[in-house]
PALUM-74325 format. One line per field, with one value per residue (C-alpha): residue number from 1; residue in three letters; chain; x, y, z. Coordinates in pm, 1 decimal, always signed. Example, Ala and Ser with C-alpha at 12.3 -4.5 7.8 and 13.67 -1.06 7.14 Angstrom:
<nodes>
resi = (1	2)
resn = (ALA	SER)
chain = (A	A)
u = (+1230.0	+1367.0)
v = (-450.0	-106.0)
w = (+780.0	+714.0)
</nodes>
This chain:
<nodes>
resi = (1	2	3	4	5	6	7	8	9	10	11	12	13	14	15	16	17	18	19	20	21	22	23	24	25	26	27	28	29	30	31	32	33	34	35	36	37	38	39	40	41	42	43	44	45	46	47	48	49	50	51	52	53	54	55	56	57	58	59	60	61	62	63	64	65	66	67	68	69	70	71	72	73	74	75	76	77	78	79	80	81	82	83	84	85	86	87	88	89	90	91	92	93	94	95	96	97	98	99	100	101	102	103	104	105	106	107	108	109	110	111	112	113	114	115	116	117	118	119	120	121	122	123	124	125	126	127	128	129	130	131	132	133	134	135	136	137	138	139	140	141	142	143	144	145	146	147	148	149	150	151	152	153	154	155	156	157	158	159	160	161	162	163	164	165	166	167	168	169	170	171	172	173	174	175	176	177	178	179	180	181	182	183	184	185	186	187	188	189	190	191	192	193	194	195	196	197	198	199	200	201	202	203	204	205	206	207	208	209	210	211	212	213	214	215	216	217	218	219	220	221	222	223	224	225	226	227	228	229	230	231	232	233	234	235	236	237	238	239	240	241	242	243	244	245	246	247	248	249	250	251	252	253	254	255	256	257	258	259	260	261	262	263	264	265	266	267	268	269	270	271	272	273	274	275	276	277	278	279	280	281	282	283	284	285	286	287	288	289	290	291	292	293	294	295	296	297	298	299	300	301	302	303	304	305	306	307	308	309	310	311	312	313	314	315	316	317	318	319	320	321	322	323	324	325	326	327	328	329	330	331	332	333	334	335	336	337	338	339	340	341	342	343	344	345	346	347	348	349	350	351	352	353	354	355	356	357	358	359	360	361	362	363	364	365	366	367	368	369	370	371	372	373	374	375	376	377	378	379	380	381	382	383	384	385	386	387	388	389	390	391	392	393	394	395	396	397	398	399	400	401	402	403	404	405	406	407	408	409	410	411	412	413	414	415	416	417	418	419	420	421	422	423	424	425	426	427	428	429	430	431	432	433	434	435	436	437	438	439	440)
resn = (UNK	UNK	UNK	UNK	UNK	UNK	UNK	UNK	UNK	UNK	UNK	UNK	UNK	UNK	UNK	UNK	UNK	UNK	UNK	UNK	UNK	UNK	UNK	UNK	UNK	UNK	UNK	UNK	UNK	UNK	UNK	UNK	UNK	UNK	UNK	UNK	UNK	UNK	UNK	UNK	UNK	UNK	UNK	UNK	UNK	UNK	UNK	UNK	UNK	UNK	UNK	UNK	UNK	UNK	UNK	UNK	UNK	UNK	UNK	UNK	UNK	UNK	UNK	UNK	UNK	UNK	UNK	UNK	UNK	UNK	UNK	UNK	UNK	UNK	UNK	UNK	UNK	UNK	UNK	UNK	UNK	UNK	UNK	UNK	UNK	UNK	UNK	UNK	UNK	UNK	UNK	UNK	UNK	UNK	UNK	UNK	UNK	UNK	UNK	UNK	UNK	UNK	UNK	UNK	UNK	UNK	UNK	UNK	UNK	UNK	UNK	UNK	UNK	UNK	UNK	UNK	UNK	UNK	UNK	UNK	UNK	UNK	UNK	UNK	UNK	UNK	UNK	UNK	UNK	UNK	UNK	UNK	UNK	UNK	UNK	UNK	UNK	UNK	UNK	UNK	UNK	UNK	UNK	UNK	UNK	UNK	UNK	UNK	UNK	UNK	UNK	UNK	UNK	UNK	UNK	UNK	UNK	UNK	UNK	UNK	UNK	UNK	UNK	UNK	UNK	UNK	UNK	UNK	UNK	UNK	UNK	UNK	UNK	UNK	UNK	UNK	UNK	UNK	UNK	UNK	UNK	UNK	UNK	UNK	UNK	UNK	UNK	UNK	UNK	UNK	UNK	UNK	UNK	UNK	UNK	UNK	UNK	UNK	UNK	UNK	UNK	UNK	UNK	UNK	UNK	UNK	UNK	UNK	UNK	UNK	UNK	UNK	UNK	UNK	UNK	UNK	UNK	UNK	UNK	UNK	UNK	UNK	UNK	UNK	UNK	UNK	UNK	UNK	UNK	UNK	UNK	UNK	UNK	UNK	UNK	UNK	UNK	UNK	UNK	UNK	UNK	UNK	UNK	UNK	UNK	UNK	UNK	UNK	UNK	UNK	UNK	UNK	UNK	UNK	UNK	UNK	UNK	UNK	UNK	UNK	UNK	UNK	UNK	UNK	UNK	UNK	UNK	UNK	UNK	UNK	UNK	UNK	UNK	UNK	UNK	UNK	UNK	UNK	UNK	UNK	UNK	UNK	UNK	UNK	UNK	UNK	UNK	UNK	UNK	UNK	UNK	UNK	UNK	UNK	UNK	UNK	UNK	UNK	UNK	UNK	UNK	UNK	UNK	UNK	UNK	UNK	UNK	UNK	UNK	UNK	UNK	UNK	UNK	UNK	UNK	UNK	UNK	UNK	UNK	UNK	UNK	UNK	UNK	UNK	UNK	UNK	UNK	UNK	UNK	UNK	UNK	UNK	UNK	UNK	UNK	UNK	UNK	UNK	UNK	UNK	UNK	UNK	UNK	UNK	UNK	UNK	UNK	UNK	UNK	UNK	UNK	UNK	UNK	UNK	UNK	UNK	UNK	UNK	UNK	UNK	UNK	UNK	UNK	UNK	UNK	UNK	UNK	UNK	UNK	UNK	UNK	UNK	UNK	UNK	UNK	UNK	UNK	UNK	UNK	UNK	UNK	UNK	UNK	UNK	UNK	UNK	UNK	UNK	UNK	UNK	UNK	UNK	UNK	UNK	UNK	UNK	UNK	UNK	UNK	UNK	UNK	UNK	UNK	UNK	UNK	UNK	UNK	UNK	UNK	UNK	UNK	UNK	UNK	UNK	UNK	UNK	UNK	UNK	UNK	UNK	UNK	UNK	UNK	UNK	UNK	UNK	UNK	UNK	UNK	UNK	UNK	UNK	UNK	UNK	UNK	UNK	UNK	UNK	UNK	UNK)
chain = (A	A	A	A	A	A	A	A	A	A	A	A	A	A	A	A	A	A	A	A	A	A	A	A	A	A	A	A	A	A	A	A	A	A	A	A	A	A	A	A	A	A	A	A	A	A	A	A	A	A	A	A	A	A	A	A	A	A	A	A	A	A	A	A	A	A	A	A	A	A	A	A	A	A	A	A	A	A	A	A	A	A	A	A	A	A	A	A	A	A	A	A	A	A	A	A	A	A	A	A	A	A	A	A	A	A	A	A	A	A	A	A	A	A	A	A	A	A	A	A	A	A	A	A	A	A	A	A	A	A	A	A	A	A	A	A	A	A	A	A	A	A	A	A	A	A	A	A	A	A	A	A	A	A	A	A	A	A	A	A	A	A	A	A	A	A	A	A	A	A	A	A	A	A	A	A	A	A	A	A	A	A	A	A	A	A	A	A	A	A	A	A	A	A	A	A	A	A	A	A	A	A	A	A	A	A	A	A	A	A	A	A	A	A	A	A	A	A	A	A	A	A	A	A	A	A	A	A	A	A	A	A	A	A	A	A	A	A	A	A	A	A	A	A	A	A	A	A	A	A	A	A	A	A	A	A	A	A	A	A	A	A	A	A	A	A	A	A	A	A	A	A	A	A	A	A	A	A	A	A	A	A	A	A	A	A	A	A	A	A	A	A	A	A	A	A	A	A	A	A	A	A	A	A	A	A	A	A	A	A	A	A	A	A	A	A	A	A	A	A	A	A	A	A	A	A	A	A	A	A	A	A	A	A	A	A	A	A	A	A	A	A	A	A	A	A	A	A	A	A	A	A	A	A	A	A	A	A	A	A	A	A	A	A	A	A	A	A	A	A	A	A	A	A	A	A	A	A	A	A	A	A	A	A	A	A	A	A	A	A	A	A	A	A	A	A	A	A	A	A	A	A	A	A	A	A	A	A	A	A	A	A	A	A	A	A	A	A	A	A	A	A	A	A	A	A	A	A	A	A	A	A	A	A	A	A	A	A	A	A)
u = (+7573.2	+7853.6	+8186.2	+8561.1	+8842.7	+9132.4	+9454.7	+9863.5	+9864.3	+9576.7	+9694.2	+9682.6	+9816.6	+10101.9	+10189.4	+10423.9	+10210.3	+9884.2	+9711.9	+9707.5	+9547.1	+9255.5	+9207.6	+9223.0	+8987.9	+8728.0	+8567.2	+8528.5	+8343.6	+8130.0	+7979.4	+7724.9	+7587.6	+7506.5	+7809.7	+7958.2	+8292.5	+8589.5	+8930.4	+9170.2	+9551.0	+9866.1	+9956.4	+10292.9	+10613.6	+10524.8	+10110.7	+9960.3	+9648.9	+9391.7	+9337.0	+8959.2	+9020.3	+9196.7	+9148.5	+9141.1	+9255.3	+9429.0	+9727.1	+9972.8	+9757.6	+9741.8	+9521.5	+9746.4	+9566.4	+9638.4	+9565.8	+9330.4	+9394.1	+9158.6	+9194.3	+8954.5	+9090.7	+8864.5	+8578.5	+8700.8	+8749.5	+9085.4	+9143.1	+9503.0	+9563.9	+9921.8	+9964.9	+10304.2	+10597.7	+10442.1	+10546.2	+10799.1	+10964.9	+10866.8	+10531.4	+10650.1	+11032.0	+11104.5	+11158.2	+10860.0	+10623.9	+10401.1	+10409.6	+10357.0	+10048.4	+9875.9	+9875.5	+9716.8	+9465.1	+9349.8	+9324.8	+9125.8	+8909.6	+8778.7	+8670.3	+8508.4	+8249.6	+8067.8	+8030.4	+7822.6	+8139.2	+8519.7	+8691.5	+8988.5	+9336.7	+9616.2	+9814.6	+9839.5	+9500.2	+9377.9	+9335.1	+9005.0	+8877.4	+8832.9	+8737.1	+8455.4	+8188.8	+8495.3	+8509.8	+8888.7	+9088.8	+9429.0	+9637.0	+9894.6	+9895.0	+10321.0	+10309.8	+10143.8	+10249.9	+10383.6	+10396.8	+10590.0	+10270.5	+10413.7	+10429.0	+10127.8	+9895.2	+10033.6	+9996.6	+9649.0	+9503.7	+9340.1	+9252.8	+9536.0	+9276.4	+9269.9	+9611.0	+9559.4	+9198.4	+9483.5	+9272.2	+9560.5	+9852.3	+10077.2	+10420.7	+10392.7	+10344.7	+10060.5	+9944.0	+9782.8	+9666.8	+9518.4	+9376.1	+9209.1	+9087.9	+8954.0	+8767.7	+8615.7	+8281.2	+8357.1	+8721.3	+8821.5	+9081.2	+9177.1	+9067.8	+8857.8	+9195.5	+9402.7	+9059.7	+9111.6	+9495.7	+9554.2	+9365.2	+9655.6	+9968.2	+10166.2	+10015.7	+9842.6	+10180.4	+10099.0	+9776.2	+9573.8	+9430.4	+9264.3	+9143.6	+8980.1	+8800.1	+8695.0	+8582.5	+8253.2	+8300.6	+8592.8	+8527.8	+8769.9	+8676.7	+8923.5	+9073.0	+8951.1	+9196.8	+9065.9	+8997.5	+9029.9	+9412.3	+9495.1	+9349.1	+9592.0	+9307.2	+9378.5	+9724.2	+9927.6	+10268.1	+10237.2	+10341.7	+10015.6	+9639.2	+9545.2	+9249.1	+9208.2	+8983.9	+9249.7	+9591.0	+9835.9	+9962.5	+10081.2	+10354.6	+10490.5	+10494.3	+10681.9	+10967.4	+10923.4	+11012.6	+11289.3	+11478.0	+11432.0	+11593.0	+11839.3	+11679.9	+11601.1	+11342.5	+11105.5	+11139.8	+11044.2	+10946.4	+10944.2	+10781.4	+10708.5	+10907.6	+11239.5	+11126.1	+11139.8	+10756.4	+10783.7	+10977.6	+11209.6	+11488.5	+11384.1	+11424.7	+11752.7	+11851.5	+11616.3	+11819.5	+12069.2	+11890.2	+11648.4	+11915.1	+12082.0	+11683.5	+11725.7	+11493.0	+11637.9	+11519.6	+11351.4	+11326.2	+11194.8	+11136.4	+11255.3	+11338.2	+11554.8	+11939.0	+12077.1	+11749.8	+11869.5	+12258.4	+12179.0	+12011.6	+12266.7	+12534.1	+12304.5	+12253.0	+12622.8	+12720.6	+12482.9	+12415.8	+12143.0	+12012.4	+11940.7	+11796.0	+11730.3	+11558.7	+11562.2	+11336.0	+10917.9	+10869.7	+10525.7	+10601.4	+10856.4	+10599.7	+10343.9	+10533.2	+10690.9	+10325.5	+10244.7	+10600.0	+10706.7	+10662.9	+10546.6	+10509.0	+10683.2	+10519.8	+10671.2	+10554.9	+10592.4	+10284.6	+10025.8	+9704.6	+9587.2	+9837.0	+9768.0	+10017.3	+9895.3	+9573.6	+9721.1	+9954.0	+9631.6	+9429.1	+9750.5	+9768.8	+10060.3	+10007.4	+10137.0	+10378.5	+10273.4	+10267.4	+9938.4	+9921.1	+9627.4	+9496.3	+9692.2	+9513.6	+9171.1	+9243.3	+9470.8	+9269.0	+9533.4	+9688.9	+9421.8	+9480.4	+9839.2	+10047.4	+10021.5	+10295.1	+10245.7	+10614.9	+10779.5	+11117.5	+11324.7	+11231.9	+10869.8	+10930.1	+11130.8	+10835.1	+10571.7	+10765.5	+10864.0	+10457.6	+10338.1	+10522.9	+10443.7	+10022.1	+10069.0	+10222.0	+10044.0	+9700.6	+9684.4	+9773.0	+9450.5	+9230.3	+9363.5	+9224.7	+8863.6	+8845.5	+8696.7	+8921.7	+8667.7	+8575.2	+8217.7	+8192.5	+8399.1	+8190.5	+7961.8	+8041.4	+8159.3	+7793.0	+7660.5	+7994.1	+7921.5	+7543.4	+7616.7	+7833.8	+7574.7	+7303.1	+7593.7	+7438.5	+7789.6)
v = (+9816.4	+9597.5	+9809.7	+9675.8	+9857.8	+9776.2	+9913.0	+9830.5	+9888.3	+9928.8	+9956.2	+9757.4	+9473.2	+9675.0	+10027.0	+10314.9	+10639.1	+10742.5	+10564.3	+10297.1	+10477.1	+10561.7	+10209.3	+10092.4	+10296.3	+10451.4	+10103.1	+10065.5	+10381.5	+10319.1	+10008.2	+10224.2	+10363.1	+10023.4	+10001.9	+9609.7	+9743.8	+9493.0	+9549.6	+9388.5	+9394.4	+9248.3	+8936.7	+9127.2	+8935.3	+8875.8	+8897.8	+8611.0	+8519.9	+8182.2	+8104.9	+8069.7	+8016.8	+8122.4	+8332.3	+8300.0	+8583.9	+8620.2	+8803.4	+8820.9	+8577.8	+8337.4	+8206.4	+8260.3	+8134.3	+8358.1	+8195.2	+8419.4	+8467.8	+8626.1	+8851.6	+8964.6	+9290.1	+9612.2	+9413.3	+9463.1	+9154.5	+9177.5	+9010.8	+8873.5	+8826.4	+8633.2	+8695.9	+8655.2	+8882.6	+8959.6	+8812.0	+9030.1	+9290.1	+9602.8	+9766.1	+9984.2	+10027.5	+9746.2	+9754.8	+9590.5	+9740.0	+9832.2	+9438.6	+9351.9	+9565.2	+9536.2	+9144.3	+9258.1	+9493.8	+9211.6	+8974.5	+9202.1	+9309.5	+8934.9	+8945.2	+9283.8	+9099.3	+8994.8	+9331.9	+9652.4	+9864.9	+9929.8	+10176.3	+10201.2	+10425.7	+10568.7	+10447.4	+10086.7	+10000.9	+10238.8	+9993.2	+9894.7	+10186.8	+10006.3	+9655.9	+9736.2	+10016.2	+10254.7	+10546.0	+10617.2	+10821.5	+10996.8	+11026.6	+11211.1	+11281.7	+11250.9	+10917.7	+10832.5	+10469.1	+10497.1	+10179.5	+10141.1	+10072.1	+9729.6	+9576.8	+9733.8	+9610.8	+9221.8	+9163.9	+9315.0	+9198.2	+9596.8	+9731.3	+9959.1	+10179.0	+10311.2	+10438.1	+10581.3	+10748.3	+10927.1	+10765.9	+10634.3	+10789.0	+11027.1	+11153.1	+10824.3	+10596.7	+10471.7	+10618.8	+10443.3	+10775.8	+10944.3	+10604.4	+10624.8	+10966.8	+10912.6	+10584.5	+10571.9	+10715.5	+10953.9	+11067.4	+11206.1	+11378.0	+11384.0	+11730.8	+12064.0	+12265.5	+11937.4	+11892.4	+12243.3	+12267.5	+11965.1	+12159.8	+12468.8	+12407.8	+12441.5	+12155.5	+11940.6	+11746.0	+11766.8	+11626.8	+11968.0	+11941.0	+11607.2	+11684.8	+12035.1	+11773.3	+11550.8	+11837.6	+11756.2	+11367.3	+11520.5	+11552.4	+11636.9	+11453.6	+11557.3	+11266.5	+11171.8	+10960.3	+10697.1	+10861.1	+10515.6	+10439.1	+10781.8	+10888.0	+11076.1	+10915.4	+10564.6	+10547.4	+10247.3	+10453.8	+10762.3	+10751.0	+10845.0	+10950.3	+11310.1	+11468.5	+11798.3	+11866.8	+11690.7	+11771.2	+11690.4	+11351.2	+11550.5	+11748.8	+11333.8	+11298.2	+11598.9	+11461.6	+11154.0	+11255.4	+11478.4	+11203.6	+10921.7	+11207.3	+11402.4	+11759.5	+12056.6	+12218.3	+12386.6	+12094.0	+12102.1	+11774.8	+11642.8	+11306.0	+11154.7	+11042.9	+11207.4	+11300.7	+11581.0	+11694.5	+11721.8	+12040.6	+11957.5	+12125.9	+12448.0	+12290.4	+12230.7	+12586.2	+12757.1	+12491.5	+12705.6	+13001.3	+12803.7	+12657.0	+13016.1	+13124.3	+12842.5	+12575.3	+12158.4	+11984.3	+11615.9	+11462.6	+11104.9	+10903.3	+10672.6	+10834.7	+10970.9	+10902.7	+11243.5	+11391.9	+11108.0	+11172.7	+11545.1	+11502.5	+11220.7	+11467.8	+11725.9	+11541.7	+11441.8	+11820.0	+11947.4	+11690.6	+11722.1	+11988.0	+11751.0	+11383.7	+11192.7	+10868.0	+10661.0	+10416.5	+10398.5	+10343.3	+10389.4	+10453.1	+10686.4	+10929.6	+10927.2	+11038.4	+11290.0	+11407.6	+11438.9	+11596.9	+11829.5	+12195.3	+12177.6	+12015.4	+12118.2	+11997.9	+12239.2	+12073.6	+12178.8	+12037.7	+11814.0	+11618.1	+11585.0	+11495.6	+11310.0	+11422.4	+11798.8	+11610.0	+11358.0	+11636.1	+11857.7	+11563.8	+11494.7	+11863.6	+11987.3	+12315.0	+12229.9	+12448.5	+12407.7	+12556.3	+12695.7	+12408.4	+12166.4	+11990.5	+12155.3	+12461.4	+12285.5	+12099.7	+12393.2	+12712.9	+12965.6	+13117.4	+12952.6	+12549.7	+12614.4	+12840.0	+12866.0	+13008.2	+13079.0	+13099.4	+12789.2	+12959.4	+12904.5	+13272.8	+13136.8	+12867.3	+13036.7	+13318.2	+13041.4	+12911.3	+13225.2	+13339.3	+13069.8	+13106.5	+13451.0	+13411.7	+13114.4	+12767.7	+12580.8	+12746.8	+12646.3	+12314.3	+12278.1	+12429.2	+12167.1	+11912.2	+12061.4	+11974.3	+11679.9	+11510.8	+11156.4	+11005.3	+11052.0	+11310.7	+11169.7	+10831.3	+11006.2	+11189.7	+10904.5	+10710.6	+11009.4	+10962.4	+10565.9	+10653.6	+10936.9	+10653.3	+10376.3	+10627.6	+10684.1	+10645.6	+10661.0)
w = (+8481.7	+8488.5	+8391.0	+8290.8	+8450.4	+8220.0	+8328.9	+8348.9	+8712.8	+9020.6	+9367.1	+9647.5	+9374.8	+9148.9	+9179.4	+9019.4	+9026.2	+9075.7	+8802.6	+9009.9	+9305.2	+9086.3	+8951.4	+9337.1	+9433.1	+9171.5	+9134.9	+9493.5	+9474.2	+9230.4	+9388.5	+9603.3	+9266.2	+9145.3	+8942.9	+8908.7	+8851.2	+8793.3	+8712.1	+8444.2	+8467.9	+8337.4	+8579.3	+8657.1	+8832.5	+9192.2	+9190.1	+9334.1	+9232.6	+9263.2	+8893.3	+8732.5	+8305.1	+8069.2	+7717.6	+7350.4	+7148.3	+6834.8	+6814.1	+6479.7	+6270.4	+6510.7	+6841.2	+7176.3	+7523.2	+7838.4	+8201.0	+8388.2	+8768.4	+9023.2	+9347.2	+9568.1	+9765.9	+9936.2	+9828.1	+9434.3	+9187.8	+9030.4	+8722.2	+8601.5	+8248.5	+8207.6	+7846.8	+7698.5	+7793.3	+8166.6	+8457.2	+8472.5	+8758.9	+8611.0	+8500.8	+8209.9	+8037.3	+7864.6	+7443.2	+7349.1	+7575.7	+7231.8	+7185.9	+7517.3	+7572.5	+7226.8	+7362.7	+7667.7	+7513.1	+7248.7	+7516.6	+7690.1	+7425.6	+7408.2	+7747.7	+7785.7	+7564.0	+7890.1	+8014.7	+7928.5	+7910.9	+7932.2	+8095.4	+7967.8	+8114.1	+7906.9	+7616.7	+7719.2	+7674.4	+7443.9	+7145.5	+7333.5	+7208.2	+6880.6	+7017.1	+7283.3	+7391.2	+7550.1	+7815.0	+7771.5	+8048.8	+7969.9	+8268.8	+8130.8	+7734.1	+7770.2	+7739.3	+7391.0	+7300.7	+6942.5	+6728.8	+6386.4	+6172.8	+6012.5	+6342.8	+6474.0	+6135.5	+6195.3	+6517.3	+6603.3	+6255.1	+6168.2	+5821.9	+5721.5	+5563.5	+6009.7	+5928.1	+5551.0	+5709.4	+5991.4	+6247.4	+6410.1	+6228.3	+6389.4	+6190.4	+6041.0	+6287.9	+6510.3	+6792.1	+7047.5	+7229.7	+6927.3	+6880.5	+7250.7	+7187.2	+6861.3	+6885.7	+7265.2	+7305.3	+7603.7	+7656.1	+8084.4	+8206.5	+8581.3	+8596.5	+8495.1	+8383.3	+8238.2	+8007.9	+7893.8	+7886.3	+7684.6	+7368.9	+7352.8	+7182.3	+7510.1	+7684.5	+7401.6	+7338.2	+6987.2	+6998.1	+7067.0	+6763.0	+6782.5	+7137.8	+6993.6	+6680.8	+6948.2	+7246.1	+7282.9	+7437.1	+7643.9	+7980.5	+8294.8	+8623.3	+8901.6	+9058.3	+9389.0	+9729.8	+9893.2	+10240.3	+10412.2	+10266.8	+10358.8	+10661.1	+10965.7	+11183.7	+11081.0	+10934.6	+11091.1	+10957.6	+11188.9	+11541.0	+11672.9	+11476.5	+11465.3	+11321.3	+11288.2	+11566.9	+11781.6	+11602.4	+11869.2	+11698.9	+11428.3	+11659.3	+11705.8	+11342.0	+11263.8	+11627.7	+11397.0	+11059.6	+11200.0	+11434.7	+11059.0	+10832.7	+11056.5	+10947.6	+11105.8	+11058.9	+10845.7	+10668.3	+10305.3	+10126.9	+9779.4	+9768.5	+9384.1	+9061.6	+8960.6	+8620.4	+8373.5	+8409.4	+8804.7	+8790.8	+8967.9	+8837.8	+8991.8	+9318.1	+9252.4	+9096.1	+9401.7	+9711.0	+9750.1	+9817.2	+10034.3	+10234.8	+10291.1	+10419.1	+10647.5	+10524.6	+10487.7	+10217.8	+10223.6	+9873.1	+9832.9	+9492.5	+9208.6	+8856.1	+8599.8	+8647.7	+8614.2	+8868.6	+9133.7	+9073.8	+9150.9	+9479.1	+9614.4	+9544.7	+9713.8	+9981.4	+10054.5	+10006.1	+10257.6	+10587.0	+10822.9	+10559.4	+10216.1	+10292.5	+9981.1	+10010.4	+9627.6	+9687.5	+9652.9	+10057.3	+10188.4	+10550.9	+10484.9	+10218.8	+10474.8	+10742.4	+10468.2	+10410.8	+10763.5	+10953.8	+10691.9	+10744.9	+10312.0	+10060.0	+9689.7	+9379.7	+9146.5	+8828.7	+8486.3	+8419.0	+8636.3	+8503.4	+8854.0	+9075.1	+9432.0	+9661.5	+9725.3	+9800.0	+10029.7	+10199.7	+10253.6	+10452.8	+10655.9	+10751.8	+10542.3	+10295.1	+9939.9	+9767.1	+9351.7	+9072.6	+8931.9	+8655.7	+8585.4	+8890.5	+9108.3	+9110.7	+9100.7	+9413.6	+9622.3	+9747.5	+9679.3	+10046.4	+10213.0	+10204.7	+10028.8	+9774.0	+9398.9	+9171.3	+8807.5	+8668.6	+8563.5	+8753.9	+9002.3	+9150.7	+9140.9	+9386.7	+9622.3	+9580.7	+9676.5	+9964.2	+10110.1	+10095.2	+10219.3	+10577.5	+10567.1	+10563.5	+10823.1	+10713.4	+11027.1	+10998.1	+10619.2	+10734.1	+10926.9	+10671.5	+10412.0	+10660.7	+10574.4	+10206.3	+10096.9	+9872.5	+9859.4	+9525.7	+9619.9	+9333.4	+9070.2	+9125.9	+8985.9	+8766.8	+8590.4	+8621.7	+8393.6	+8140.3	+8147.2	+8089.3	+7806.7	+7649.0	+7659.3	+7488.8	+7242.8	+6876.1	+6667.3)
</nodes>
């Protein structure tokens, strides 16, 4: 079977969240199963890459040619598509992002013709659905990629009947999500309770309805890590490896982490985008109660204006108790993940989320609400703490409990749990096998 990953982002090339650890690593896993899994992407700014053709597509009424590049990393071919408007610094946030990535999913859609199927993630590459035998995966239904239908009908070249039928129309414009959801042959989330949340009006972002039409080629797959990038064993950024048969390395990481951000400890960590969903502004209504309890506070990510403002003024108001680091550093998270005391992810709502996972291998109990994959992947006051109420009294409720039952001991139970994508793999061979027996 061979399968087309297509995606805006796959790490180790390009990455901004965990989309791209899940197109790094899911077709690496799904080699052992016989899979011949390849993956597509934009050829963003700065990606090198040897190049091996080019493609024909047609975009607005007209033929465009895109060079085709070619990387070979973790034993995965990576595919480069330099199609106009890449080749830029930035993944996502630029005003004609719906142009730039209709481009990219055309292109695409020519050459998935020399494979069996496409797997295709979020709204950026969701037009595949109607271009190729699809499996689609949302990764978070907040971001939808709506298209004023004018511009959407010229360049891609579809009937307008798609948008008259309400296949694609949303509120009166076109929505590449709905389109994704409504076209592919299977639909995933990245996990049991996201699958099941996204169908109530609180969570469905307004399209609950068309996910409860289209429940029976929904399926949620929990996200998996790649155990080899993140490994306590193995991991070139810690002081010393630690396993959890032989923890003492992780009593260097935690000297470590405290000496790099000038806290004291119990040190609780926040390491992931400044943005709305995260929750995090109940961390900063419930910091100064947690800094009166005694706690310092290590926050760590790239974001929203207003979320980074707060935490740099947070930080200046409150030294050697608030460290805020703006900036996506690698080194810095894992030592986060590994010399913290906890680790908040106090999210409004989470599809899957990675970091709980990744702060469980590394021996540090999660603090989270009880949203999505974070209770599917956190064994409530056993590997961490769960909270229901989106709250500020919540929070300081779910770190205050977890110290009590035994921050350190949870810590080594996390270190139990198989996080691998062993299991996803495949479960995703049966979705790619129920969508090849598809019959319309």
């Amino acid at each position: 079977m061979r399968v087309l990953h297509v995606a805006p982002e796959a790490y180790p090339l390009v990455k901004v969240g965990g989309l791209a650890d899940v197109v790094g690593a899911l077709p690496k896993a799904l080699r052992p199963l016989g899979v011949e899994a390849e993956v597509l992407l934009p050829w963003h700014g700065g990606l090198e890459a040897r190049r091996v053709g080019e493609v024909r597509f047609p975009f607005a009424g007209r033929e465009e040619v895109a060079p085709l590049g070619e990387w070979v990393e973790g034993g995965v071919r990576f595919l480069l598509l330099g199609a106009e408007g890449f080749g830029r610094e930035r993944v996502y946030g630029y005003p004609d992002d719906p142009e730039r990535y209709l481009r990219f999913a055309l292109a695409a859609g020519r050459l998935a013709q020399g494979y069996d199927l496409v797997h295709a993630h979020d709204w950026t590459t969701a037009l595949l659905a109607l271009l190729a035998p699809t499996v689609y995966t949302i990764h978070n239904l907040a971001h939808q990629g709506l298209v004023d239908p004018g511009p959407f009908f010229h360049w891609t070249g579809l009937s307008w009947n798609l948008f008259h039928m309400e296949a694609l129309e949303y509120h009166g414009r076109v929505n590449l999500m709905k389109a994704g959801i409504v076209f592919a042959r299977r639909v995933a989330t990245v996990s049991p309770s996201y699958a099941e949340e996204i169908k109530t009006p609180e969570f469905g972002m307004g399209l609950d309805g068309v996910l409860r039409r289209h429940a029976g080629k929904l399926r949620g797959i929990l996200n998996g890590l790649d155990t080899e990038v993140y490994d306590p064993a193995h991991d070139p950024h810690l002081p010393a490896p630690y396993t959890r048969e032989d923890p003492s390395g992780k009593a260097l990481a935690k000297a470590a982490f405290r000496e790099k951000t000038g806290l004291q400890p119990p040190i609780l960590a926040y390491v992931g985008r400044l943005d709305f969903q995260k929750g995090l502004d109940l961390l900063l209504a419930a910091l100064p109660r947690l800094l009166e309890l005694g706690f310092s506070l290590y926050v760590q990510g790239v974001g929203e204006e207003g979320l980074a403002r707060a935490f740099r003024g947070k930080a200046a108001a409150h030294p050697g108790r608030v460290a805020f680091l703006e900036a996506y550093h690698e080194p810095m998270a894992r030592l986060a993940y590994a010399g913290a005391e906890a680790l908040l992810v106090p999210s409004r709502f989470e599809p899957c989320g990675l970091v709980q996972m990744i702060a469980q291998r590394y021996g540090t109990p999660p603090v989270a609400r009880a949203v999505g994959g974070l209770k599917d992947t956190i064994e409530d006051g056993r590997t961490g703490v769960l909270f229901q109420s989106y709250h500020p009294e919540g929070l300081l409720y779910g770190v205050l409990r977890l110290f009590h039952l035994g921050a350190e001991a949870m810590g080594l139970r996390g270190m139990e749990k198989d996080f691998s994508w062993q299991g996803p793999a495949l479960a995703y061979l049966e979705v790619y096998r129920e969508a090849l027996d598809w019959k319309g």
